[in-house]
C-alpha positions in Angstrom: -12.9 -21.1 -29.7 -12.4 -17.5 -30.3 -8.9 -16.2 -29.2 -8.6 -13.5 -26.2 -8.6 -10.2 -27.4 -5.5 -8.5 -25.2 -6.7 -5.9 -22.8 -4.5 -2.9 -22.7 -3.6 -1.6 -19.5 -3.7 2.0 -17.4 -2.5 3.7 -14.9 -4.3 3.7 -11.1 -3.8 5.4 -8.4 -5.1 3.5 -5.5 -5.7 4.7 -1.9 -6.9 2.5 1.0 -9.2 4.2 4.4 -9.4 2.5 7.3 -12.8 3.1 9.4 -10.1 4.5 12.0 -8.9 7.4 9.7 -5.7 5.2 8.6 -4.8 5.9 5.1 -2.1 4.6 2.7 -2.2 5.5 -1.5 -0.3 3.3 -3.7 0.2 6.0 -6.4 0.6 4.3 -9.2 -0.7 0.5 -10.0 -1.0 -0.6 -13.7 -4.0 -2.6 -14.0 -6.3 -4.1 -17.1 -9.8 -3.6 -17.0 -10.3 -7.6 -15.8 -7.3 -7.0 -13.4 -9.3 -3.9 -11.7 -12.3 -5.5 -11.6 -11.1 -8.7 -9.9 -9.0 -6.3 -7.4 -11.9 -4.5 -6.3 -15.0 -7.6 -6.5 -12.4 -10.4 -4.4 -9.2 -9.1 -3.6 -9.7 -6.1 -1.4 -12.7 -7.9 0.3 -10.5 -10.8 1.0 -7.4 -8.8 2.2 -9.7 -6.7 4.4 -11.6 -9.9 5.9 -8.1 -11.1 6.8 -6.8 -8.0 7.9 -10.2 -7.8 9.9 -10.4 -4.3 8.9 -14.2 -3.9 9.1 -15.5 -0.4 7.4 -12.3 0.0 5.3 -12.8 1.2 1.6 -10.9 1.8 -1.5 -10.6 4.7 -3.9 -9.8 3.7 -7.4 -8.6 6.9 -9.9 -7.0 6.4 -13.5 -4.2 8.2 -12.9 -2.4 10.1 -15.4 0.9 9.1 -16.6 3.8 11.6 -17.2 4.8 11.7 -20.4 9.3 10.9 -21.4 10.1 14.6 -22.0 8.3 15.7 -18.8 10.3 13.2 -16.9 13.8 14.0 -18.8 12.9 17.7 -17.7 12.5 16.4 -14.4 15.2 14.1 -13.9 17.4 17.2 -15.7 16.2 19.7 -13.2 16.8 17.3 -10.2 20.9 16.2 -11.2 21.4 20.0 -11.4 19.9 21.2 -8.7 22.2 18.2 -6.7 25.3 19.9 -9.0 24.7 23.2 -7.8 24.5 22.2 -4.2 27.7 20.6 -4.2 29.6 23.2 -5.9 
């Protein structure tokens, strides 16, 4: 037997519609190809027969991930921009 080649995963952003114009996006769900497929052949179709949502759908986008130094000049800009209000 052949072993299982890991599956890398990626970013998702995932947004849920209810057929009475309820929304809700998860932004950001990290996912392997397998993963995404199971979440969108069973998963959602089960929650949704529970939830007895009828008409709802899902929107499925690889999302893009920031990369460290955009989020250190992010996190940067947010602690100084606290500083300054205190001050």
């Amino acid at each position: 037997m052949a072993p299982e080649t890991p599956q890398s995963e990626s970013p998702y952003s995932v947004k849920i519609e209810t057929a009475t114009g309820r929304s809700t996006t998860i932004p950001i769900v990290v996912l392997t190809p397998k993963q995404l497929e199971n979440f969108l052949q069973v998963e959602f179709k089960r929650l949704a027969q529970e939830a007895g949502a009828k008409g709802a759908c899902v929107h499925v986008e690889r999302a893009v991930a920031a990369d460290y130094e955009q989020v250190i000049r992010e996190v940067a800009a947010c602690l100084h921009s606290a500083k300054e209000k205190v001050a």
